[in-house]
C-alpha positions in Angstrom: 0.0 0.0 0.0 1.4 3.1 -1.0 1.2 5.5 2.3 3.2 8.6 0.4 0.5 11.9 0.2 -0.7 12.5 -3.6 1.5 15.3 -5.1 -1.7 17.0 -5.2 -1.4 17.1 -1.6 1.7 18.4 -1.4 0.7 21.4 -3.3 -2.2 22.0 -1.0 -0.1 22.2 2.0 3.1 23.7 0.7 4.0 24.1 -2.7 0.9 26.3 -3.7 0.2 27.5 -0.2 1.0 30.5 0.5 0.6 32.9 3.4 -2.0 35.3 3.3 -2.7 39.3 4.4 -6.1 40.0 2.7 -9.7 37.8 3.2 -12.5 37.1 1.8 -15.4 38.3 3.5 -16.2 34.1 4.6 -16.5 32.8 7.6 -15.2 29.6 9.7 -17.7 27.6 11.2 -17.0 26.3 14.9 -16.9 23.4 13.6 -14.0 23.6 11.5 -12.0 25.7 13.8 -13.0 22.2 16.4 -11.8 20.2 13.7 -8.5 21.8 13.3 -7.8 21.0 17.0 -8.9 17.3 16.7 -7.1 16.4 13.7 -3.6 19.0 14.8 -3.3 17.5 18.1 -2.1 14.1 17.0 1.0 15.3 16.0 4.2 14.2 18.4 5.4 16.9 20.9 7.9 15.6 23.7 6.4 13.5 26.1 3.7 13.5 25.0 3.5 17.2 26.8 1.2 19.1 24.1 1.8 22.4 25.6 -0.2 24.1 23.1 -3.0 26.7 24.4 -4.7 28.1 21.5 -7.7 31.1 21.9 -9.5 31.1 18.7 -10.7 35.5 18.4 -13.6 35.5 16.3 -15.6 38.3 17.4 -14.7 42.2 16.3 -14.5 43.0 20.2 -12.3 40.2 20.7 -10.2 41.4 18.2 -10.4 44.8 19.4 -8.9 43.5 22.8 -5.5 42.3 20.6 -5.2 45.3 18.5 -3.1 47.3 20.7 -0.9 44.7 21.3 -0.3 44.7 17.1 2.3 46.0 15.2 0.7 48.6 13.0 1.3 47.2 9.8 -0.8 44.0 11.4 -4.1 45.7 12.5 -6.0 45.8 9.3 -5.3 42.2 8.2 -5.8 41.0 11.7 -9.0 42.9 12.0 -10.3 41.8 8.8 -9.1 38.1 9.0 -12.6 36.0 9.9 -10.2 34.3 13.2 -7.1 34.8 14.6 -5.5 31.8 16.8 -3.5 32.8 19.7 -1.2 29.8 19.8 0.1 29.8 23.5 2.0 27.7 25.9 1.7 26.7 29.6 5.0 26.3 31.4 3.4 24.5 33.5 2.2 22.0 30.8 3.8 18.9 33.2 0.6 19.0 35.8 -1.1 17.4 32.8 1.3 14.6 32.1 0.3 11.8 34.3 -2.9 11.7 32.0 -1.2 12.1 28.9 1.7 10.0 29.6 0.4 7.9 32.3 3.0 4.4 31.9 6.1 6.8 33.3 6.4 9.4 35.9 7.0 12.2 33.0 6.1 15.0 35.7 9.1 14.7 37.7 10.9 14.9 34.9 10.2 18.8 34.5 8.6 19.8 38.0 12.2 20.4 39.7 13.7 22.1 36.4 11.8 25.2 35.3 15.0 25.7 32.4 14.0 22.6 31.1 10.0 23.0 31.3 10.2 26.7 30.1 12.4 25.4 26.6 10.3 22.6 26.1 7.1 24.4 26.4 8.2 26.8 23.7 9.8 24.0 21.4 6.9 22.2 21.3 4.0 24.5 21.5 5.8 25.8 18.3 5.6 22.8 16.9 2.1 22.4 17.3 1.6 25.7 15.5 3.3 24.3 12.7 0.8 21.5 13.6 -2.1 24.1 13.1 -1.2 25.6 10.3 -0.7 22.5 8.0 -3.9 21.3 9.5 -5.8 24.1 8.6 -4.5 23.9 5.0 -5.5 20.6 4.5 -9.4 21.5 5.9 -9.3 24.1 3.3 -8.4 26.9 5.1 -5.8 29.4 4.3 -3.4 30.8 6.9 -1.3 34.5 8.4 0.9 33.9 11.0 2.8 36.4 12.8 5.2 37.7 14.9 5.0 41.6 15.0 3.1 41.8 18.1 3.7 42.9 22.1 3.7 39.0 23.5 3.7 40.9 27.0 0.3 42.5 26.1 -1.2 40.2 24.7 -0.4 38.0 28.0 -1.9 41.0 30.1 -5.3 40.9 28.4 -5.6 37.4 27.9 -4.3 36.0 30.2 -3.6 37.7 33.0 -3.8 34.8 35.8 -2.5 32.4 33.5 -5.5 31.0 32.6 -8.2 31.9 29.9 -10.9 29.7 30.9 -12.6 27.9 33.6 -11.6 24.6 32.4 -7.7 25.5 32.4 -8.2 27.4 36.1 -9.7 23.5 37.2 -7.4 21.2 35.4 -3.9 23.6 36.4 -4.4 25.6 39.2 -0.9 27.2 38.9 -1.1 27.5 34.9 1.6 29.7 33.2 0.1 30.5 30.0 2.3 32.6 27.7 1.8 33.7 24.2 3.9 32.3 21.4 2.6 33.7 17.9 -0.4 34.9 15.8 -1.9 33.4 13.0 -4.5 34.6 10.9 -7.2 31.8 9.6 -9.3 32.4 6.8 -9.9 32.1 3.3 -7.6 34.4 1.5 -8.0 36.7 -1.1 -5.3 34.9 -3.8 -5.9 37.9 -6.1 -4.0 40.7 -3.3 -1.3 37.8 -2.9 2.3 39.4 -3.6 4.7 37.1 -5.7 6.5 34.5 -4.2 10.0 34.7 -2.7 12.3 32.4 -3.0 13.7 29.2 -0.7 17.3 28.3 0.0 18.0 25.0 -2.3 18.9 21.8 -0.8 23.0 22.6 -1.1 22.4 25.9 1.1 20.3 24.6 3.7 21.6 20.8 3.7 23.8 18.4 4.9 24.6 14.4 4.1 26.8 13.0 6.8 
């Protein structure tokens, strides 16, 4: 059985993908934005952590909370994007581990090192952004993501106990939630898209050992 993806695939989620600054005025059901969740989380983090915290702003005052924490040549897009994701991390992502790694003590691993918990929070809560957007390309959706933003502010107003929800203040008590990037989600307007830039070829980014 051939498991390779069709090169038709491929295209969708990186060779004709592109990342996008203007919408179309279409939104994304809660459906899909669930969807993107249930299908991104399955991909490996370390330990099993998921570290991830992601606030999905759909509303115009929910947007309107973020905007002063955006560099100004991100307000419009952001503003007229249908969501933008705030893809988080909890440094105190371990608490969850003896669920989601239940055959090992993976807790103590990280709940006398705060070095180690704070790195791998980052590494891997960045990966699962990577996670999202490949996700959301493959449900259809096109993507934005950024990093011109006050991560400080953004913190402040969202999370200013280090939680964002009921369910996180239950589950971790002493949650650390801290903002990683932005990322527009959308359907994107291919006709304001600016031409491509180029890649490094294999010989400038590679090596075979």
């Amino acid at each position: 059985m051939d498991t390779r993806l069709s090169a038709e695939g491929i295209d969708l989620l990186f060779r004709n993908a592109r990342t996008h600054n203007a919408w179309l005025d279409k939104p994304i059901a809660d459906d899909t934005l669930r969807q993107l969740y249930e299908v991104m989380k399955w991909g490996p983090t370390s330990a099993n952590a998921a570290p991830a915290r992601i606030v999905f702003l759909k509303t115009r005052e929910a947007k309107q909370r973020l905007m002063p924490a955006l560099a100004p040549g991100n307000v419009e897009k952001t503003m007229a994007a249908p969501v933008t994701a705030i893809i988080a991390y909890d440094r105190k992502f371990y608490e969850q581990l003896p669920k989601l790694m239940p055959h090992v003590d993976a807790r103590a691993w990280f709940v006398g090192d705060p070095a180690l918990a704070d790195v791998t929070a980052r590494r891997n809560a960045a990966l699962q952004g990577a996670y999202l957007i490949i996700t959301a390309r493959a449900l259809g959706l096109d993507c934005g993501p950024m990093s011109g933003f006050d991560a400080a502010r953004v913190d402040a107003e969202f999370f200013p106990d280090g939680h964002v929800n009921p369910f996180w203040r239950e589950a971790v008590p002493n949650a650390e939630v801290k903002t990683s990037f932005l990322c527009n989600l959308g359907y994107g307007d291919r006709a304001k898209l600016y031409p491509r830039n180029p890649r490094l070829a294999f010989e400038e980014a590679c090596s075979l050992l």
